[in-house]
Backbone bond lengths (Angstrom), bond angles and torsions (degrees), N, CA, C in turn:
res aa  C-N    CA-C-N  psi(-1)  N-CA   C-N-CA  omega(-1)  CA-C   N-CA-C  phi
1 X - - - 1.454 - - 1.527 107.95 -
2 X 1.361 111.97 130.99 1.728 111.74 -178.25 1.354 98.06 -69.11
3 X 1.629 92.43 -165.75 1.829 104.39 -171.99 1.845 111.12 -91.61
4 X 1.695 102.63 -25.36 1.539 122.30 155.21 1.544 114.46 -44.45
5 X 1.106 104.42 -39.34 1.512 102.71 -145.87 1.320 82.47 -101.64
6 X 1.184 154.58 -30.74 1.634 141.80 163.80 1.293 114.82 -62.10
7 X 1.588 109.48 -36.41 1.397 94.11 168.30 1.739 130.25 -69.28
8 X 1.216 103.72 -37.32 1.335 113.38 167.79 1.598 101.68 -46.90
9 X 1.035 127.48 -75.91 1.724 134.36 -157.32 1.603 82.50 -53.29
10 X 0.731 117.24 -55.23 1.683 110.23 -167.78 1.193 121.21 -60.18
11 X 1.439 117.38 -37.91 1.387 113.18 173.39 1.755 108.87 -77.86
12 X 1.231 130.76 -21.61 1.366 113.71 -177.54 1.518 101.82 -101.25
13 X 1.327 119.54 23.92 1.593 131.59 158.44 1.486 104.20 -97.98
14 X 1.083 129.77 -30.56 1.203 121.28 -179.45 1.713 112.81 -98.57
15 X 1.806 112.29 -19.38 1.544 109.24 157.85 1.275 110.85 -60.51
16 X 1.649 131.11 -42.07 1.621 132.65 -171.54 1.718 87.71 -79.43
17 X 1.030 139.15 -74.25 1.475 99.68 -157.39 1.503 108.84 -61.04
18 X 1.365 149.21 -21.02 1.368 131.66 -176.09 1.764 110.90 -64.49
19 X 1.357 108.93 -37.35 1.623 137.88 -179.89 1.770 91.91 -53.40
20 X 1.252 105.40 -64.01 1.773 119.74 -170.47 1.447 92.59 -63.49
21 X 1.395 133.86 -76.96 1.436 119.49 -159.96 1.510 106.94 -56.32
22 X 1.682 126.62 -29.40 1.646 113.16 -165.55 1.517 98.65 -77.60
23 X 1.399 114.43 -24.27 2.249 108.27 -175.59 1.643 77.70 -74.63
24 X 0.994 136.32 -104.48 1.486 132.90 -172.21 1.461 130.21 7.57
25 X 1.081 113.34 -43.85 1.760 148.94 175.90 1.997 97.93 -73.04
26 X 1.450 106.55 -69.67 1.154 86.63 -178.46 1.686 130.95 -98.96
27 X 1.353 95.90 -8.97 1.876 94.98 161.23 1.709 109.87 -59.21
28 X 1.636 131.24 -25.69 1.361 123.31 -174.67 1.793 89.09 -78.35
29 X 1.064 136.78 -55.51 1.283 145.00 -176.66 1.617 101.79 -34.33
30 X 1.215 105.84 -67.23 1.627 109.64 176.24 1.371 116.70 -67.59
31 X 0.885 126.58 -64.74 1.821 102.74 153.89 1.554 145.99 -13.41
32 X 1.281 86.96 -25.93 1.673 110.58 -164.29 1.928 86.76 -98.40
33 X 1.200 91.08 -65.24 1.744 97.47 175.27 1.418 112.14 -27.60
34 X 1.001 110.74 -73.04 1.606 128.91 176.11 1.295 130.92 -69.05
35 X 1.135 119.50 5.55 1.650 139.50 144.61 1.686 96.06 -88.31
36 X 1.234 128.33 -62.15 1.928 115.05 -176.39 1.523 104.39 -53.49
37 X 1.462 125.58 -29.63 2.092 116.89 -170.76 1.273 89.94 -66.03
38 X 1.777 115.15 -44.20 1.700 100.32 -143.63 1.728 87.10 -74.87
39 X 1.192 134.07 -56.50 1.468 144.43 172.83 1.597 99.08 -8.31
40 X 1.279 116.04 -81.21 1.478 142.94 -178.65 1.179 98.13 -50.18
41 X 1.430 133.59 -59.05 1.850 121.39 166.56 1.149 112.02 -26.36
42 X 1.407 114.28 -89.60 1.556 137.64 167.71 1.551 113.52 -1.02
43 X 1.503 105.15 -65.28 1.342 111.37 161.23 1.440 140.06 -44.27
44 X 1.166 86.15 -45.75 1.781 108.12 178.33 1.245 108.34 -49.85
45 X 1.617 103.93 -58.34 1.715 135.59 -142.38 2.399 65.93 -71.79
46 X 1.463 99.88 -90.66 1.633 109.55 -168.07 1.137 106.11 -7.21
47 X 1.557 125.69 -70.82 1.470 134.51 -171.08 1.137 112.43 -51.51
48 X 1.495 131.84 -37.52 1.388 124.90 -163.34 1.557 104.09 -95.58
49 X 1.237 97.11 -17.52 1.900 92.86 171.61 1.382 140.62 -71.35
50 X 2.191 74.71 -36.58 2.095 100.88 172.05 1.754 99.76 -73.31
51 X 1.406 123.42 -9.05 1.371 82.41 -172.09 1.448 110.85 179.20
């Protein structure tokens, strides 16, 4: 393998992990989201039952 060609592999090793940590980053985000709707449902649903 030339000295090009390591750099290449290397730089689109370091585009896939930046790619991998940002889906990672925001699938926990959306998770989080979607634990506060169902929360906020819950609420909804409570409030509209009490009253």
């Amino acid at each position: 393998m030339t000295q090009s060609e390591k750099y290449t592999a290397a730089a689109y090793l370091v585009v896939f992990l930046a790619v991998l940590v940002y889906v990672v980053i925001i699938g926990s985000k959306l998770q989080r989201l979607q634990r506060e709707v169902e929360q906020l449902v819950s609420r909804v649903r409570e409030s509209s039952a009490d009253g």
